[in-house]
N, C-alpha and C positions, 0 to 999 in steps of 0.2 A: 519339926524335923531340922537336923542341923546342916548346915550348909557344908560343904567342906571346904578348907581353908583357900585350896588354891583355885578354885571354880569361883571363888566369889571376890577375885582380884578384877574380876569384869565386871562389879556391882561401881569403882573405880570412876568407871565411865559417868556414872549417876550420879552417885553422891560425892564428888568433891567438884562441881563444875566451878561453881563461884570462887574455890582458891585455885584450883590447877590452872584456869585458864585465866586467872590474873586480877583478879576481881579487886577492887578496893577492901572489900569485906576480909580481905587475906589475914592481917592481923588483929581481927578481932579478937576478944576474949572470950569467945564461945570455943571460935577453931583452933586457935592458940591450945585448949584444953583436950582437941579430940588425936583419936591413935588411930593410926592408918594400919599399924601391924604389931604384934607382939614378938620378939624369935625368938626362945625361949625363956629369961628376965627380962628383956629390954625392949622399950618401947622405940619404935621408929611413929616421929608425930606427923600432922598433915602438914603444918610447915616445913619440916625436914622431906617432905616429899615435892613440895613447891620448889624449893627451892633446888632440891637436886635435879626436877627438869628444866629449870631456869639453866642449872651448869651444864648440862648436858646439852639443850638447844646452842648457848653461846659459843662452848666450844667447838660444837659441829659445826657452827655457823649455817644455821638452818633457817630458814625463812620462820619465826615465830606464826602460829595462828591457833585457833580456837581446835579444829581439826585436829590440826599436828598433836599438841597437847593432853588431849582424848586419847587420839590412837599410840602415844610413848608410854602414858600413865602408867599402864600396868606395865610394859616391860623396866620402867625404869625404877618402879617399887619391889621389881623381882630382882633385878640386880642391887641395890640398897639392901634384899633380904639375905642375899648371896653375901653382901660386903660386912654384916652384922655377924654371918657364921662364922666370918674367914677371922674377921677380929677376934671373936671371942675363942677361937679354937687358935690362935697367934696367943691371946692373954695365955688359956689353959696352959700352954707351953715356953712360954718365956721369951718367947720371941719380942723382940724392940728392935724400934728404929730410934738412931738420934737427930737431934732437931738439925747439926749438919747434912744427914743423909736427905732431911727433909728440904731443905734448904738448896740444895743440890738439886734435889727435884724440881723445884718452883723454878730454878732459872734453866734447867734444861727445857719446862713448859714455856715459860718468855724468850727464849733464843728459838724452839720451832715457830711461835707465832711473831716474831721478829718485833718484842718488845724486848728495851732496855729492864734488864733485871732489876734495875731501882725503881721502877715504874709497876711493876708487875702489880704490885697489889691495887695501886692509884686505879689502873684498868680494870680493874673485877670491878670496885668500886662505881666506875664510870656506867660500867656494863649492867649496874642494879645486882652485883652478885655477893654473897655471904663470904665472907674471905678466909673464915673461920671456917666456912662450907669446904668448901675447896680444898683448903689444907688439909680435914680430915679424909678428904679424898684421897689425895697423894700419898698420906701417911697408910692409908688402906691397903693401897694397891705397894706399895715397898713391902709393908709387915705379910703379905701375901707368897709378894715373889721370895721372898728370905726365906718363910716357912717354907716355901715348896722346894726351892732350891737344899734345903738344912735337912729336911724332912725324909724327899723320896730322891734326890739326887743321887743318895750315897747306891739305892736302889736300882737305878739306871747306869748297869753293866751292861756292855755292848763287846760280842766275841769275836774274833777273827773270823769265825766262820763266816756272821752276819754283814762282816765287811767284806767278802770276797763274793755271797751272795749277788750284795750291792753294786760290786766294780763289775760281776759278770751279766747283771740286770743289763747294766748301763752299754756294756759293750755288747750286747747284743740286743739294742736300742740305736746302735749306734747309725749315725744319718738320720733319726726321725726326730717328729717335731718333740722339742722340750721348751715349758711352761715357768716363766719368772710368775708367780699369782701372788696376788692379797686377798685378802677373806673378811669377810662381818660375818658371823655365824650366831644365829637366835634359836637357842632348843626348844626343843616341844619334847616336856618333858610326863607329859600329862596329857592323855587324848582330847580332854574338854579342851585344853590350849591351845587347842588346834589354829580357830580363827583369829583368836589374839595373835597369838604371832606372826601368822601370817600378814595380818592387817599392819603389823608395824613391821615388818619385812616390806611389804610393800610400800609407806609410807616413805620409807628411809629410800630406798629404788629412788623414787618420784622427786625426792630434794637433793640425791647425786644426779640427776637426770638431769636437773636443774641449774646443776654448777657447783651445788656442794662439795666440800674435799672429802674425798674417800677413807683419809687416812686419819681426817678426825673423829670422823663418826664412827668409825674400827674402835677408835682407843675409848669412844662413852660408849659404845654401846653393845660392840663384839662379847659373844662367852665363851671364844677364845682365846689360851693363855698367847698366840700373835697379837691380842690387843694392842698392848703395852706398844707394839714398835708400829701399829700402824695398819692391821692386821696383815704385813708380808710373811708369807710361806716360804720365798725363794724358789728356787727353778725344780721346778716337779715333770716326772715324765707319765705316760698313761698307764694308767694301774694303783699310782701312788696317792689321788684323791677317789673318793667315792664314784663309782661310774656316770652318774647323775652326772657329775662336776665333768671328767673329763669327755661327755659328748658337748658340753654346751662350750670348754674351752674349743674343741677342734673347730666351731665353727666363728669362733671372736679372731678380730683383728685388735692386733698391740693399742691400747689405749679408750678399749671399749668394756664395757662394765656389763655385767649381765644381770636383767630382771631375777627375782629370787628364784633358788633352786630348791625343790625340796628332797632331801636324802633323807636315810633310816633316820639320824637323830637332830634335824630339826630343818630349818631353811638358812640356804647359803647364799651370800651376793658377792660375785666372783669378779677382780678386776686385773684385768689383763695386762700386766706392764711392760712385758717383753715376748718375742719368741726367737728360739734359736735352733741348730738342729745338735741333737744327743756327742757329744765328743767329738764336735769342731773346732776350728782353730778360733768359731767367735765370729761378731758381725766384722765385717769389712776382712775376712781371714779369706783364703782363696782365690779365685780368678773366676772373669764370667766371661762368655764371647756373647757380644751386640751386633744388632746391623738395627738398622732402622728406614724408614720411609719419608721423607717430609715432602709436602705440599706445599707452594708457595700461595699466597696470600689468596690469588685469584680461586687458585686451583680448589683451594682450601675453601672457601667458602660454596662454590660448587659442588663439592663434595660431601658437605652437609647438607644440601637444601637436598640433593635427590636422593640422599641414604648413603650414596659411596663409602663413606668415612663410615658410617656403621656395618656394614656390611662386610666392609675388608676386614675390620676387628673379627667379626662372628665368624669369617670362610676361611681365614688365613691363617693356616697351621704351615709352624715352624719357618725356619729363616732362610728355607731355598725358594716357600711359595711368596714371602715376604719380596725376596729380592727380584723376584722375579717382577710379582706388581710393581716393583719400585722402579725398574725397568721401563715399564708400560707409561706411568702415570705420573711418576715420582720427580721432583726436580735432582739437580745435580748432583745435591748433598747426600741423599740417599747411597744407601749401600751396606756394604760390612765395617763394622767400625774396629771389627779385631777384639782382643781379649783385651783384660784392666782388671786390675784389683776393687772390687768395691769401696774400698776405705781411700780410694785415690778419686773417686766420683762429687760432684757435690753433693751436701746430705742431703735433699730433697729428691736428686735423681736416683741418688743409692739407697734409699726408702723405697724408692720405685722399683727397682732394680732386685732387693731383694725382696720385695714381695713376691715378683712377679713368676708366673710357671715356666717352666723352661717352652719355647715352642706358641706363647699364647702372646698375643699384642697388646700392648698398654694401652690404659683410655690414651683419645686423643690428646697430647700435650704441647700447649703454645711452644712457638717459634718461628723467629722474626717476622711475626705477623701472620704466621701461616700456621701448619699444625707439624706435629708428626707422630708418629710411633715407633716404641721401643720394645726388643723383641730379644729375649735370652736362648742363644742357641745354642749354649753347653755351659753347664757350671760346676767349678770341683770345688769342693771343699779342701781346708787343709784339716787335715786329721788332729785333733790333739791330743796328749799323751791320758792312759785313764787317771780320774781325781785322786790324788792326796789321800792314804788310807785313814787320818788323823780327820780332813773336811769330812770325809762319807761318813766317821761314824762318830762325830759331832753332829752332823744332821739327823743320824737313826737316834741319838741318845735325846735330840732338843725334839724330835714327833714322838719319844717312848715319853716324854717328862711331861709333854702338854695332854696325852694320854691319861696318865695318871692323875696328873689334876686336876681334870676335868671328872675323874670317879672318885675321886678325894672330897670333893664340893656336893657331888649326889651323895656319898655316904653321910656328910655336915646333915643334910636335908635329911635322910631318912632316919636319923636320930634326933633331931632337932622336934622342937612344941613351934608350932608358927602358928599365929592368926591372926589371918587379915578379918579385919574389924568393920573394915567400910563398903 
């Protein structure tokens, strides 16, 4: 019985343990001789698969282990199979790159990792990496975006109509929450793939959980054409990601990263870099009104040992019951502190500030020795004018173009000869 090609990329796990996970035996002349994959003429070998998860760990900067290694395997021989089609469907068409475009590349890669662009090779080197590896990386991902750009660009017309759709979405969004996101996106493009990818969806979770950079592991490991920059989306409002995606944003704070999501076409790991509301004047835009309560030192610590201090948080709605307490219990300082611009606050108070509900009381927060709380009891926004009709349908045309190339890559695959061998 024969195997079929893409169920037996989990065989992966078994048979390359001693090169994938670093073994001395790596360059022997046994393995030196064997194929991890075939995609139509061309062989992809087990060293050329070592070593693309060697580039792939360094540049995420991911904690190397025997595990890790295991669970990237396969997805890193499925994007090397993906990078094989894109080339050879780049040759089919005459698509190049020159070795200045390449060159260009290499030191846009050494200025994000804040290496001297004369040094850049010195460091792969340093790092145990193929330098020869790497470059044909770069050169991949160029002859890619060209084709796709050359290809279906011309393809992606966007109407007046779709841009007033856009501007009238937007304005009647207007005041609610909008979404700055980045993305790692892993398809499942195959039911058996199901638990592979999940397993390195979660794997990758677990090493940004860690400390890892979000935005390097997007660019090895996303099959999203956001790769490239990092995987950012820019400011999306609800409706415009898969509904999966947009209940797991409504419940993130700016700077928190979400365990993987699974939508129709694979698992998403979603990172939250901003939030704003839909056709504001912007952070620090508008006016808020403050009053607050503060406790003096003594007071302050009494208040925590018997609950006081939590309890005033959890009872105390809005800034008339606040001031009232503050009345009762509160030292001098307490009171109404009047309106302010947010952008005229310190940044750690105006982080406070706007996070916070209108009506509800901030954790406890130091002051001079004692605590207090801060409490928004009306906030306007300033309005701003609706987007630019040229951004909104730059943005429809750059989600119609990553559309398309993402079915441009499945159509590669369903005419392509692949077999994986190991």
């Amino acid at each position: 019985m024969t195997i079929p090609p893409i169920t037996r990329a989990a065989l992966l796990l078994l048979a390359l343990l001693p090169v994938i996970l670093g073994s001395g035996d790596r360059a022997s002349g046994q393995e030196l001789a064997r194929i991890a994959a075939v995609v139509n003429n061309e062989a992809i070998s087990i060293p050329d698969l070592a070593e693309r998860i060697d580039i792939a760990i360094v540049a995420s900067r991911l904690r190397p282990s025997e595990e890790l290694r295991r669970q990237l395997a396969p997805q890193v021989l499925r994007s090397m199979i993906d990078e094989r089609l894109k080339l050879q469907e780049a040759r089919r068409l005459g698509a190049t790159v020159s070795q200045e475009e390449v060159d260009a590349a290499q030191r846009s890669v050494a200025e994000r990792n804040r290496i001297p662009a004369d040094q850049f090779e010195d460091f792969l080197r340093n790092q145990g990496l193929n330098v020869d590896a790497v470059t044909d990386q770069l050169r991949a991902e160029l002859l890619w975006s060209k084709l796709v750009r050359r290809r279906l660009g011309r393809s992606v017309l966007v109407g007046e109509g779709e841009i007033d759709e856009a501007i009238a979405r937007l304005e009647s969004n207007r005041g609610r929450p909008e979404y700055r996101v980045a993305e790692i996106f892993l398809a499942v493009e195959a039911d058996d793939r199901e638990g592979e990818v999940r397993a390195a969806a979660g794997s990758l979770f677990e090493q940004i959980d860690e400390g890892a950079a979000f935005a390097q592991i997007a660019r090895q490991f996303s099959q999203s054409a956001t790769a490239a920059i990092g995987g950012e989306i820019g400011w999306v409002i609800e409706g415009q990601l898969p509904g999966e995606i947009d209940a797991v944003l409504a419940r993130m704070e700016p700077g928190m990263v979400s365990p993987p999501v699974r939508a129709f076409d694979g698992y998403y790991i979603v990172s939250l870099l901003d939030r704003r509301t839909v056709l504001s004047g912007g952070p620090g835009g508008g006016s808020v009104h403050l009053a607050q309560l503060v406790l003096a030192p003594e007071d302050a610590e009494t208040a925590r040992a018997d609950g006081t201090l939590e309890r005033l948080r959890e009872e105390t709605e809005g800034c008339e019951a606040l001031l009232a307490r503050s009345g009762e219990i509160g030292s001098p300082l307490s009171g109404d502190l009047g309106r302010v611009a947010p952008g005229d606050l310190p940044a750690d108070m105006r982080a406070i500030v706007e996070a916070l509900p209108v009506g509800r009381a901030s954790e406890p927060l130091p002051h001079d020795g004692g605590v207090r709380l801060i409490m928004v009891c009306e906030r306007e926004e300033t309005e701003a004018a609706s987007p630019d009709r040229e951004v909104i349908a730059r943005e429809i045309a750059g989600r119609r173009l990553e559309m398309l190339a993402r079915r441009y890559v499945r159509d590669l695959h369903r005419s392509a000869f692949i077999d994986i061998r190991i």
